[in-house]
C-alpha positions in Angstrom: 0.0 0.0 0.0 1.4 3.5 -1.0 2.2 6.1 2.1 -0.3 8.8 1.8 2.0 12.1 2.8 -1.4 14.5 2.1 -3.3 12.6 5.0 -0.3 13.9 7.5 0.0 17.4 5.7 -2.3 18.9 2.8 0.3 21.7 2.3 2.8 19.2 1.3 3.8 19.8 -2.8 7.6 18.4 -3.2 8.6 15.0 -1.8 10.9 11.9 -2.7 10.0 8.7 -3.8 10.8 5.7 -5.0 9.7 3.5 -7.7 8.1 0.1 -6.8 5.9 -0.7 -9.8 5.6 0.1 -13.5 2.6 -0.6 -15.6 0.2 0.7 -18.4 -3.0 2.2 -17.6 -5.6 3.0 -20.1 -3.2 2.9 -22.6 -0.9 5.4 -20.9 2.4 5.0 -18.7 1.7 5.1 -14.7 3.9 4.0 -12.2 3.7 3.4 -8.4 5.3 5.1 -5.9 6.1 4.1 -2.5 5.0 6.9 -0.7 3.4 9.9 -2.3 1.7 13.6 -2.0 -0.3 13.0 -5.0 -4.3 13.1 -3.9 -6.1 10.4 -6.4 -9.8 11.5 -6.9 -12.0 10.1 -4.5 -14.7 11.1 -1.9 -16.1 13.7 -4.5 -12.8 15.3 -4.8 -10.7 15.7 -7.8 -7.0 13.9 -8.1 -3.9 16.5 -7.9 -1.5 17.2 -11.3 2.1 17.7 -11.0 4.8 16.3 -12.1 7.1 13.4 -11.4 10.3 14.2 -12.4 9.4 16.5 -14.4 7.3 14.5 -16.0 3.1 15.4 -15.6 0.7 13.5 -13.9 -2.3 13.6 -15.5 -4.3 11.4 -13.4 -4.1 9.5 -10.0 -6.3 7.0 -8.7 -6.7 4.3 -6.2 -6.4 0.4 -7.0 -8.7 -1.4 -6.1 -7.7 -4.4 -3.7 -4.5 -3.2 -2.8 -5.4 0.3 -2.4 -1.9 1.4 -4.2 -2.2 4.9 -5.6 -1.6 4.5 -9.1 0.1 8.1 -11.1 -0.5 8.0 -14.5 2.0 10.0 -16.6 2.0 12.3 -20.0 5.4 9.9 -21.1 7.2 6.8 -20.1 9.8 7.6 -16.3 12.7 6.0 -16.7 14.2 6.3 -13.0 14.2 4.4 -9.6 13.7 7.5 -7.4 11.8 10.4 -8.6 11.1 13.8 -7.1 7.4 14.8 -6.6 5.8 18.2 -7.6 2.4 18.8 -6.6 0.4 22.0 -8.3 0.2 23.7 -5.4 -2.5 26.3 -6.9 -5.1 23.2 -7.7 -4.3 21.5 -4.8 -5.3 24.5 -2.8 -8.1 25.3 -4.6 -9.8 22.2 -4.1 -8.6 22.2 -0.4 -10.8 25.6 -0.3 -14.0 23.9 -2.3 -13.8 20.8 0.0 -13.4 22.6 3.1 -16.4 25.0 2.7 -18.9 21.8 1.4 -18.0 20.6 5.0 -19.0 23.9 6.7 -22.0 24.5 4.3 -22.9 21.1 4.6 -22.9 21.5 8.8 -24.8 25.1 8.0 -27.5 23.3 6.5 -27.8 20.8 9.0 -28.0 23.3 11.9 -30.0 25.9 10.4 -32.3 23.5 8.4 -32.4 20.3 9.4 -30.9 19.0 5.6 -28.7 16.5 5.6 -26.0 16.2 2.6 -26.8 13.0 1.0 -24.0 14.0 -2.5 -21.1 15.9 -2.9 -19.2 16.7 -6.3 -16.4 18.9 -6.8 -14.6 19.5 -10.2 -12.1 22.3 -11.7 -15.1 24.7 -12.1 -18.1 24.1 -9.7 -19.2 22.2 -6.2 -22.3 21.1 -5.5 -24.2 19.4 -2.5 -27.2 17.3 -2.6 -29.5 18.1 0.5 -32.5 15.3 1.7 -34.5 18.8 1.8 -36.9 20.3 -1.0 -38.2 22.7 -1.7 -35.9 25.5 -0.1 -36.6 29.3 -0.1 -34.0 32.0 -0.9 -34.5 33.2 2.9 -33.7 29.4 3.9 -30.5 29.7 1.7 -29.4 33.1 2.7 -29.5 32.2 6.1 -27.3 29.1 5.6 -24.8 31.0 3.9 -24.7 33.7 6.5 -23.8 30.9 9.1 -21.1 29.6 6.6 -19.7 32.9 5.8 -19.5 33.6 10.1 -17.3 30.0 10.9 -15.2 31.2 7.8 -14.5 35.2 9.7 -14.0 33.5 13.2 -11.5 31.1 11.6 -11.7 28.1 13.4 -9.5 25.2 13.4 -9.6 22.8 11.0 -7.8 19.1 12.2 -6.9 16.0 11.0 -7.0 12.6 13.4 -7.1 9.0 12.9 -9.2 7.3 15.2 -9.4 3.6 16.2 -12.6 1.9 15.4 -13.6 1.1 19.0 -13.9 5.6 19.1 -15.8 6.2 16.3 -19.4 5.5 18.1 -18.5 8.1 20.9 -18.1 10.5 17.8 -20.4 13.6 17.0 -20.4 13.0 13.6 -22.6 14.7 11.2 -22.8 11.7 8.9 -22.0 8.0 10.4 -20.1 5.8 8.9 -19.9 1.9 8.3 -15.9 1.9 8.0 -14.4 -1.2 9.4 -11.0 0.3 10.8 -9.1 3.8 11.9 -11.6 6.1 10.3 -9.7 9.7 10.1 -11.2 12.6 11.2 -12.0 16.2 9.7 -12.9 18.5 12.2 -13.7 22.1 12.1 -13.6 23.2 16.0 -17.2 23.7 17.8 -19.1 22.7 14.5 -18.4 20.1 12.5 -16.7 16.4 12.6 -16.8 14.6 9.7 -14.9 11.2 8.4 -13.4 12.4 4.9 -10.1 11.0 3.5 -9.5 14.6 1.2 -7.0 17.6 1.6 -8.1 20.5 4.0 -7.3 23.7 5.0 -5.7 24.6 8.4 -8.5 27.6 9.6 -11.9 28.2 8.4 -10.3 31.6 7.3 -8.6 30.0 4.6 -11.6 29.4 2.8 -12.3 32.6 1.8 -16.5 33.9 0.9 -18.5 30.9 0.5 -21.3 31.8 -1.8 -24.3 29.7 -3.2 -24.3 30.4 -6.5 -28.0 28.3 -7.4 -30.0 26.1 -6.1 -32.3 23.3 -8.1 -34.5 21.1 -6.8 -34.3 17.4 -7.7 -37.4 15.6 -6.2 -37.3 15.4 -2.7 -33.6 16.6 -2.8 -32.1 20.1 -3.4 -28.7 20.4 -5.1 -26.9 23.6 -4.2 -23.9 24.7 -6.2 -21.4 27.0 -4.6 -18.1 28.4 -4.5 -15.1 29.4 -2.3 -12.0 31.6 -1.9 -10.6 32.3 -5.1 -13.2 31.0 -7.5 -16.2 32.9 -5.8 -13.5 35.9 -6.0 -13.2 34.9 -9.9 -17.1 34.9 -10.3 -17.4 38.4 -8.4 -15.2 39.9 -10.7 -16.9 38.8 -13.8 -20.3 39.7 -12.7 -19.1 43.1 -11.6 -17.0 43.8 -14.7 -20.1 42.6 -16.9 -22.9 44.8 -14.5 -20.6 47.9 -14.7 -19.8 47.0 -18.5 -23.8 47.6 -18.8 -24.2 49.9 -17.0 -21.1 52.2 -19.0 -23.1 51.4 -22.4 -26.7 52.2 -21.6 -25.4 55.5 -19.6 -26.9 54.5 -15.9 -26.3 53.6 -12.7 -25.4 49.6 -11.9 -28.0 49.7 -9.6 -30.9 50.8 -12.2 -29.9 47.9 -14.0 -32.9 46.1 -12.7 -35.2 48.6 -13.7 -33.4 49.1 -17.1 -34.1 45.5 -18.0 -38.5 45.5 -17.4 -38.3 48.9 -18.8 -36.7 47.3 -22.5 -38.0 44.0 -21.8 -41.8 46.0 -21.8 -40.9 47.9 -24.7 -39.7 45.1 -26.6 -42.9 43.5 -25.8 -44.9 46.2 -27.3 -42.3 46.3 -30.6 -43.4 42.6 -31.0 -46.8 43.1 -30.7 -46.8 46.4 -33.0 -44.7 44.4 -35.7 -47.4 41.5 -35.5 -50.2 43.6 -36.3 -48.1 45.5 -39.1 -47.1 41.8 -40.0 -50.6 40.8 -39.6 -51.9 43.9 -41.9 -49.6 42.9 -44.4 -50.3 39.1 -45.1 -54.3 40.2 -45.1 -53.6 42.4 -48.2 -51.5 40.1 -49.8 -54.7 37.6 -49.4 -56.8 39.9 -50.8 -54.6 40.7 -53.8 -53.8 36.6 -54.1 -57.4 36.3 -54.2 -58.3 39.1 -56.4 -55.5 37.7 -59.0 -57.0 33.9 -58.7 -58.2 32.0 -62.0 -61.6 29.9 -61.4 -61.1 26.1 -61.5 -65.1 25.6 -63.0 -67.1 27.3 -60.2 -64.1 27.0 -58.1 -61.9 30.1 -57.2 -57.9 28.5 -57.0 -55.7 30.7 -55.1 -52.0 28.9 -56.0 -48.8 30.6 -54.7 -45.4 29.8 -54.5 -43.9 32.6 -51.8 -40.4 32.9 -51.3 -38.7 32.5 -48.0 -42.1 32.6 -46.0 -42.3 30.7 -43.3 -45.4 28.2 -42.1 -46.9 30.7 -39.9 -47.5 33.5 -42.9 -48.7 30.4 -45.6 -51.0 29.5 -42.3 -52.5 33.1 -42.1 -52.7 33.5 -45.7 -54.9 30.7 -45.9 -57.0 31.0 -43.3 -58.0 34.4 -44.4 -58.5 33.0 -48.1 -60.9 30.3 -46.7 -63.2 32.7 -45.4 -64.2 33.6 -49.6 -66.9 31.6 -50.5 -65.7 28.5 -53.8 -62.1 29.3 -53.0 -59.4 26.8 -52.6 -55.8 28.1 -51.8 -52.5 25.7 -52.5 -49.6 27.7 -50.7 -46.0 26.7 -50.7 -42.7 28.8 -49.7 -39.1 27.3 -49.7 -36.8 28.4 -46.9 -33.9 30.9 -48.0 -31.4 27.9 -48.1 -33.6 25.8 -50.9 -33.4 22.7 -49.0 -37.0 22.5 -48.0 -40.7 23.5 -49.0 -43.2 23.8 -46.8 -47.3 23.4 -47.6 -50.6 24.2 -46.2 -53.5 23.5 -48.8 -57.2 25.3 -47.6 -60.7 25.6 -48.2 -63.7 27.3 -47.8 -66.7 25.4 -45.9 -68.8 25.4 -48.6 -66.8 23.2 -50.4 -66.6 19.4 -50.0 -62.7 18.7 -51.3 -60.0 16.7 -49.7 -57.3 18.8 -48.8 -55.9 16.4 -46.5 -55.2 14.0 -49.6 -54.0 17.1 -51.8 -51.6 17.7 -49.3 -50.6 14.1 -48.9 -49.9 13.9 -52.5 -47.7 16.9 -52.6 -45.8 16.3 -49.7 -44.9 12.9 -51.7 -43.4 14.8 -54.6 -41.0 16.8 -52.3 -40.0 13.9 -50.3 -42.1 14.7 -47.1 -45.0 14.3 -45.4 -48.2 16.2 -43.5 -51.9 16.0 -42.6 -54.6 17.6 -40.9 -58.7 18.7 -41.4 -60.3 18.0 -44.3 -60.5 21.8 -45.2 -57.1 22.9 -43.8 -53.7 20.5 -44.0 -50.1 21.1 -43.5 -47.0 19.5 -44.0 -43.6 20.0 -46.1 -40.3 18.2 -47.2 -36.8 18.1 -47.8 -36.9 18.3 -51.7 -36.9 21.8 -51.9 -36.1 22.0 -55.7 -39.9 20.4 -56.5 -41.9 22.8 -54.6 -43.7 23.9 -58.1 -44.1 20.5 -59.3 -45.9 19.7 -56.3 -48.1 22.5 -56.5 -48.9 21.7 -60.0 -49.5 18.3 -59.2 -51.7 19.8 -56.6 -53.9 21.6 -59.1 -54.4 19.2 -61.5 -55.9 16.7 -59.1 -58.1 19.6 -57.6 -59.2 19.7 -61.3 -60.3 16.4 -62.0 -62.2 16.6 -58.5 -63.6 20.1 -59.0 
């Protein structure tokens, strides 16, 4: 089994080593060391990068059966002894994450009862499931208050093994079923936990916890958060993009707010005045497709071929055709890029024609399908390219019927 040098100190990043087994992994080179500072992922925590020799680490993990940390290398190492080099600025940034889920996780137990039932931290995010849902944003800011005091009066944060007989007299937040020395995270007068990860000293070293969402999943709320330097990193970049708006539209960051209903209303009212234009518009070009229609026998045919319109306009056009007594209107339109046609085939009531079988017809021609009412179907296809034989095919069956 390898020596674990992070258990003993987390701020640990250089060390000596020596070689004891080599081997492939995943189709990479890895080795294993005899003792190590390395952190392989495990317990919702991320595995440390480095370098071994200069050579990196791209992954570390944990054996299973003979628990031997396995370091999985960007190229084959050659030597017998190698010197260690842990990233110190990822390995302290997820000793920040995984410290603060420990005193959120302990905020939400005192201040609301949840228990944290999933933990996952990665290189961007954190997040903790709670047994809890639904929770309010008063619930939330209340936790994070709590979290955000342990982290000012910067309490100790210790690392113990403990024998197995011990670990019922524990206050632990979570129990555990470990056969064995369990060891110990505790954070002094608040939380004692049994976690195998890298931690900070003092809850000062955490830095601003914030909860950055919250979602609920079922009974269960995940909450995603960060700490120290990333929260930092994501206070920066919403202050630089609310001052960056606030510099363009001329105001101050805190009308923002008000800013945003104020355009959101007005854009509103735009869309609604450029539906009725919109609206205005297809309902004289009805009337002049209508106006410009040949009779079929007794049957006014209203056929169009409309570039670049989409299915809603052919949909108004047609209703507003159908309301003319003997009129049948076959619509098409091909989208800007060619590659497809679009249909919607309409008559007035007092006509007794298929227009769900016209439809189907066309839609064979240009390699597509539709349906709908008897006196109002839809559809379209890919073959573009036929729109106007489909129409005319469309035409001459309504003449044989007419």
């Amino acid at each position: 089994m390898t020596e674990r040098l992070y258990y003993d100190d987390a701020y640990r990043t250089r060390f000596e080593a020596a070689v004891v087994e080599r081997l492939a992994w995943e189709g990479r080179p890895a080795v294993v060391l005899d003792r190590t500072a390395f952190y392989p992922t495990g317990g919702g925590q991320p595995h440390d990068t480095g370098a071994l020799n200069g050579v990196p680490v791209v992954d570390v993990i944990t054996r299973e059966g003979d628990e031997a940390v396995i370091h999985v290398l960007a190229a084959p190492l050659e030597a017998e002894r190698v010197v260690g080099e842990v990233d110190w600025t990822r390995r302290f940034d997820l000793m920040q994450q995984h410290t603060g889920q420990h005193v959120l996780s302990a905020a939400c137990v005192e201040r609301l009862g949840a228990n944290t039932v999933g933990f996952h931290l990665s290189g961007g995010y954190a997040t903790v499931d709670l047994d809890r849902a639904p929770l309010g944003e008063e619930e939330l800011a209340d936790v994070e208050a709590l979290a955000n005091a342990i982290v000012f009066e910067n309490r100790a944060v210790t690392t113990r093994w403990v024998p197995d007989e011990e670990v019922p007299a524990l206050p632990l937040r979570k129990p555990v079923a470990h056969k064995g020395p369990v060891r110990i995270v505790e954070i002094a007068d608040f939380d004692c936990s049994a976690c195998g990860g890298t931690h900070v000293r003092a809850t000062g070293e955490i830095g601003l916890i914030k909860i950055t969402r919250s979602e609920r999943r079922g009974g269960e709320t995940r909450l995603e958060f960060l700490c120290g330097g990333r929260a930092l990193a994501d206070y920066r970049a919403k202050n630089a993009l609310l001052l960056k708006l606030a510099a363009e539209f001329t105001v101050g960051h805190w009308e923002i707010p008000d800013l945003v209903h104020r355009l959101a209303a007005e854009l509103k009212e735009t869309r609604r005045e450029l539906r009725r234009s919109r609206d205005a518009l297809l309902d004289a070009q009805a009337a002049a497709l209508w106006q410009g229609a040949a009779p079929v026998g007794d049957v006014r045919l209203v056929r169009a071929e409309l570039e670049g319109e989409p299915m809603d306009a052919l949909k108004h056009l047609a209703q507003r055709l159908m309301e003319h007594p003997r009129t049948v209107a076959l619509l098409g339109s091909r989208h800007p890029t060619g590659e497809t046609s679009y249909l919607v085939f309409a008559r007035s009531d007092d006509l007794d024609l298929p227009m769900g079988d016209l439809l189907r017809e066309a839609c064979a021609v240009i390699g597509g399908r539709g349906g709908g009412r008897p006196n109002f179907a839809q559809g379209g296809g890919p073959q573009g390219e036929r729109l106007a034989e489909a129409l005319e095919q469309a035409a001459q069956s309504l003449g044989r019927n007419a």
